[in-house]
C-alpha positions in Angstrom: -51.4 13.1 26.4 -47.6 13.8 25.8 -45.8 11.2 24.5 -41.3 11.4 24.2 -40.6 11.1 20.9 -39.3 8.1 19.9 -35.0 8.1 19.7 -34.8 11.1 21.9 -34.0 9.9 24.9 -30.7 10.6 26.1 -29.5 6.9 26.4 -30.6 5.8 22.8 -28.3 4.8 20.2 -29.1 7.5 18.0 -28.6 10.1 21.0 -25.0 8.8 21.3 -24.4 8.8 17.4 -25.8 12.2 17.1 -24.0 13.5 20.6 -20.3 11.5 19.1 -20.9 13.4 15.4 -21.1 17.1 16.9 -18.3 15.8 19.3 -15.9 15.8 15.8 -17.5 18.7 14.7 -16.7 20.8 17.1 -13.5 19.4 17.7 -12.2 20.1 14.6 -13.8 23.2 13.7 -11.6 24.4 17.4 -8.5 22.6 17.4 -5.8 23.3 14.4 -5.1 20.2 12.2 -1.4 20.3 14.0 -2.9 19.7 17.6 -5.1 16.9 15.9 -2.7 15.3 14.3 -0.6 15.0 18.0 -3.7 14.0 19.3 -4.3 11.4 17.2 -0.8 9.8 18.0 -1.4 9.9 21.2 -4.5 8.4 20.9 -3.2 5.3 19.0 -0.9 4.7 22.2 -3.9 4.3 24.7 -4.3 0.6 24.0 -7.1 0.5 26.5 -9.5 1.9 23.6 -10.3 -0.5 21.3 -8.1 -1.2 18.0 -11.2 -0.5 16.0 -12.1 2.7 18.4 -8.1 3.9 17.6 -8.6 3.8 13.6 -12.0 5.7 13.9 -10.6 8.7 16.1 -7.4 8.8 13.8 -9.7 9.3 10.5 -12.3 11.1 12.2 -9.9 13.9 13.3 -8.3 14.5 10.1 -11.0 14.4 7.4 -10.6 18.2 6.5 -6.5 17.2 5.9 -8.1 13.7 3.7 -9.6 16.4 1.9 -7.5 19.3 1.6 -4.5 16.8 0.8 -4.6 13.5 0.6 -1.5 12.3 -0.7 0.0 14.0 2.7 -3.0 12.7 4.8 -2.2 8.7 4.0 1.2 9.2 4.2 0.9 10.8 8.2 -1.3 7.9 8.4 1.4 5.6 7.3 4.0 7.2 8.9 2.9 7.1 12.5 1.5 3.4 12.0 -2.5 5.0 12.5 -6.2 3.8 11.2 -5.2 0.9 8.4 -1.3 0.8 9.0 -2.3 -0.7 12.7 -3.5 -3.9 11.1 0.4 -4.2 10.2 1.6 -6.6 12.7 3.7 -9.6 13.3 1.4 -12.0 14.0 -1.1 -10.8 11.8 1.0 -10.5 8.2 4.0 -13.5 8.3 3.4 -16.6 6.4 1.4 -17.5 3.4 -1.6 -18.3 5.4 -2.2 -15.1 6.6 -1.8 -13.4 2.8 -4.3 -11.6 1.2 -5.6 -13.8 -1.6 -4.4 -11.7 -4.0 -0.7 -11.5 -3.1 -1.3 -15.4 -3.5 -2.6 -14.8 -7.2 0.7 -12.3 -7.7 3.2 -15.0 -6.8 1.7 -17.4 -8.7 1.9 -15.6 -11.5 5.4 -14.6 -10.8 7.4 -17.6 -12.2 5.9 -17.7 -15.8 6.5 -13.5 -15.7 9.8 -13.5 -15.2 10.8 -16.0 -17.5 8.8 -13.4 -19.9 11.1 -10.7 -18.8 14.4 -12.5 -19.9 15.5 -13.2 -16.3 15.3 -17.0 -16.6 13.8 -19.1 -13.7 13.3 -17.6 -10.4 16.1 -19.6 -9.0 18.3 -17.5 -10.7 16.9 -14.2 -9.6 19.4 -12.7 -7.7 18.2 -9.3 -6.3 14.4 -7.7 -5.5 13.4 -4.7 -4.3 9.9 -4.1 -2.5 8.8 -0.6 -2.2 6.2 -0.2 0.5 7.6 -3.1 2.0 6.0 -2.1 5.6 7.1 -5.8 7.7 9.2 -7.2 5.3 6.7 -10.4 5.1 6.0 -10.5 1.5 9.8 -10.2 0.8 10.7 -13.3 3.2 7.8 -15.2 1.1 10.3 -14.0 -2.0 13.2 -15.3 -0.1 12.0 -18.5 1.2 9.8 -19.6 -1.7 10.1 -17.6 -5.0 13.9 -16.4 -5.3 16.0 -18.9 -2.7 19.2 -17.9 -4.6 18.3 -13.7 -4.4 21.4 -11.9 -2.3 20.1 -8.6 -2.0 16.4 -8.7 -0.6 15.6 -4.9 -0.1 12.7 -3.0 1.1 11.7 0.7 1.3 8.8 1.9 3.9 8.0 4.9 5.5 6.2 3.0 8.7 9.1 2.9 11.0 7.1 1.0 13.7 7.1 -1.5 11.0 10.3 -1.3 9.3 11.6 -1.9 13.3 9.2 -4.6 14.1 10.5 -6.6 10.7 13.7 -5.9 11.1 14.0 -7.4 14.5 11.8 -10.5 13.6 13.8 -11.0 10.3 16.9 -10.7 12.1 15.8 -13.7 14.7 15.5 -15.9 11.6 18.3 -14.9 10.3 16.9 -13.7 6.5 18.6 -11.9 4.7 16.0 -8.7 4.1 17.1 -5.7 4.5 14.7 -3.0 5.3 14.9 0.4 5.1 12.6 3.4 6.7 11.9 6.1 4.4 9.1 8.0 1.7 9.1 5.8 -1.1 8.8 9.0 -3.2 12.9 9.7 -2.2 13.2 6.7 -3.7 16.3 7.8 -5.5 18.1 9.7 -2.6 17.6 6.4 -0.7 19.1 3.9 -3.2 21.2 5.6 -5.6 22.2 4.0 -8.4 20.9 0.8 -7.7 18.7 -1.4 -9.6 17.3 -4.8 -9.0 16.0 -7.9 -11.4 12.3 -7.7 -9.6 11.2 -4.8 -8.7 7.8 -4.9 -6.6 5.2 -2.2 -6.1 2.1 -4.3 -4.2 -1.0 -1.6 -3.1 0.7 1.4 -3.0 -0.1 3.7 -6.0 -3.7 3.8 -4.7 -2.7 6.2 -1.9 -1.2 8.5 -4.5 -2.8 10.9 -6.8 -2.2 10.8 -10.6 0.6 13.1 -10.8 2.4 11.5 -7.4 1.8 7.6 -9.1 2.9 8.7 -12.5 6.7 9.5 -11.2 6.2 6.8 -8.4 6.2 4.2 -11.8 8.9 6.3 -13.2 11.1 6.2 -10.4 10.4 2.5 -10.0 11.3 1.5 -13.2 14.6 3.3 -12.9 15.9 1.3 -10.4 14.4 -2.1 -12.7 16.9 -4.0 -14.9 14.8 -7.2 -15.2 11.2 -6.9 -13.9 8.7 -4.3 -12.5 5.6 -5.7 -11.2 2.6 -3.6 -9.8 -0.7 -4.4 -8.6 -2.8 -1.4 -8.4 -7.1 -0.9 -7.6 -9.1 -2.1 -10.5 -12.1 0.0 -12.0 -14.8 -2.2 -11.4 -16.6 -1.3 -14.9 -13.9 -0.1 -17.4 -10.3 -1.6 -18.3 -7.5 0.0 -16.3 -5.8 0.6 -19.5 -8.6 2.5 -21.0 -8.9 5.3 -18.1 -8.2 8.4 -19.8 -7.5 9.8 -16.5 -7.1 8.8 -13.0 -10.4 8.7 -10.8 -10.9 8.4 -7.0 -12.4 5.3 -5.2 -16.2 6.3 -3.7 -15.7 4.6 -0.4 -12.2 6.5 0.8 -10.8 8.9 -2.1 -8.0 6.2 -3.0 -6.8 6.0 -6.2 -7.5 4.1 -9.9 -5.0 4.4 -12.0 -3.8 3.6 -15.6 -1.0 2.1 -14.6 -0.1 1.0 -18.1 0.1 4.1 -19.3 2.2 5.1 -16.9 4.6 2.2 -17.6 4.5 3.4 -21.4 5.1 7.1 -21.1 8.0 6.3 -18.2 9.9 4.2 -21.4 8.6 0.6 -19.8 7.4 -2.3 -22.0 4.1 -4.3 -20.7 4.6 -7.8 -21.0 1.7 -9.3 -18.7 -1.6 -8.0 -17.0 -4.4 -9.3 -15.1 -7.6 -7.0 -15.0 -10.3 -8.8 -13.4 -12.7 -5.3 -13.0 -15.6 -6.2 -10.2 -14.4 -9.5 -9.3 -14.0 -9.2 -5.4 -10.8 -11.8 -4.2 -10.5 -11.5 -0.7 -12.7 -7.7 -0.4 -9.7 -6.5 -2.8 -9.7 -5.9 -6.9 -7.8 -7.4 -9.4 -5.3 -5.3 -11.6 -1.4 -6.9 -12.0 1.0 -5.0 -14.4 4.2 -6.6 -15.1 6.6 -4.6 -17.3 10.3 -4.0 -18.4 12.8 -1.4 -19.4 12.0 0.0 -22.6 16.2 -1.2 -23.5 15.2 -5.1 -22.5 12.8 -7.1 -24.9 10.7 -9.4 -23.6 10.9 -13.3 -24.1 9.1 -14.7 -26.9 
């Protein structure tokens, strides 16, 4: 006697997974990368498709660019607020509640560094510069609570649905962040000659590749005259500092770095770290580099 075999029929779950993964297939092996891309804007607009439906049509549709070039592919992803860069929100990233545990762990590590770095206390910080600032929410923490007395709070991101969203919420409590839309890696055509006494870098190296991080630290320190502090992915087996060479994440092709090394070679001075390898805070790794010109000398 004939029997169905078992998962074939047409209203089983994996009948729709199989149906949804030759879907993508034969999307993209169709539609150019340019249409997909538009499409996957347009997607993220249609709010009555699920947030978590949004970020898996917006990967899903560009995994040949993720893997052609993915410096480029996080930073569309970035700069049209899609996948990860949705979770950005008001509501979602202000106040210290809603931190990710090991922001908290940066700022309390803050004070002791940059009385290391020769700038005093923190109430005597006067300017800090975020790049990858996306809301502006870690810089009003900075205001508020780490450097009260700081008169230039600045911050560089390329999410302008961000950069709007903070700007207009900073604005109704009348902070003084400034934020500014653009690729952190025109840095220089964006600020000039200006420099800052705090410089801060938080998660963004990952979505660069070796070459792209290594003048991403350069450029950073340029515009540091006190202190550059950088929190980067942690390799969960081997010291950060003893990567010969940058290697990519399994899970999503971001980036581990040797981040001191590339503090060294760009003339910068280490003068704190925190490497805690497969220790897990809050589903992220632990790897702080705090650092200094190469012309300033460190606090005894």
């Amino acid at each position: 006697m004939w029997r169905p075999r078992v998962g074939a029929w047409p209203c089983s779950p994996d009948y729709f997974q199989r149906m949804k993964q030759l879907i993508k297939k034969l999307i993209i092996s169709i539609l150019p990368l340019s249409f997909r891309k538009t499409l996957a804007q347009r997607l993220n607009r249609q709010q009555w498709i699920s947030s978590s439906n949004r970020s898996y049509w917006a990967t899903e549709l560009l995994v040949d660019f993720a893997r052609h070039d993915v410096n480029a592919y996080h930073k569309f992803l970035w700069a049209n607020h899609l996948a990860y860069a949705e979770t950005y929100e008001i509501d979602q990233r202000f106040g210290y509640e809603n931190f990710n545990e090991t922001r908290k762990l940066l700022f309390s590590d803050l004070p002791a560094v940059v009385e290391k770095a020769g700038l005093g206390s923190c109430d005597e910080v006067r300017s800090a510069l975020e790049v990858g600032c996306s809301l502006g929410y870690l810089l009003r923490y900075l205001e508020t609570d780490l450097f009260p007395n700081a008169v230039r709070l600045h911050g560089i991101d390329i999410d302008a649905h961000a950069i709007a969203e903070g700007t207009r919420y900073l604005g109704a409590l009348g902070s003084k962040v400034d934020l500014f839309r653009g690729d952190m890696e025109s840095m220089g055509e964006l600020l000039g000659n200006e420099s800052y006494d705090v410089v801060l870098g938080s998660g963004i190296l990952l979505y660069l590749d070796e070459s792209s991080a290594w003048q991403m630290v350069a450029k950073m320190l340029s515009h540091t005259n006190g202190l550059l502090s950088i929190t980067a992915l942690a390799h969960p087996a081997t010291d950060n500092s003893r990567l010969e060479r940058s290697v990519p994440r399994e899970r999503d092709g971001t980036w581990v770095h040797n981040v001191d090394r590339m503090i060294t070679d760009a003339g910068g001075n280490v003068i704190a770290r925190r490497w805690e390898g497969n220790n897990m805070v809050d589903g992220n790794t632990v790897y702080f580099v705090h650092a200094v010109p190469g012309s300033r000398r460190p606090v005894a």
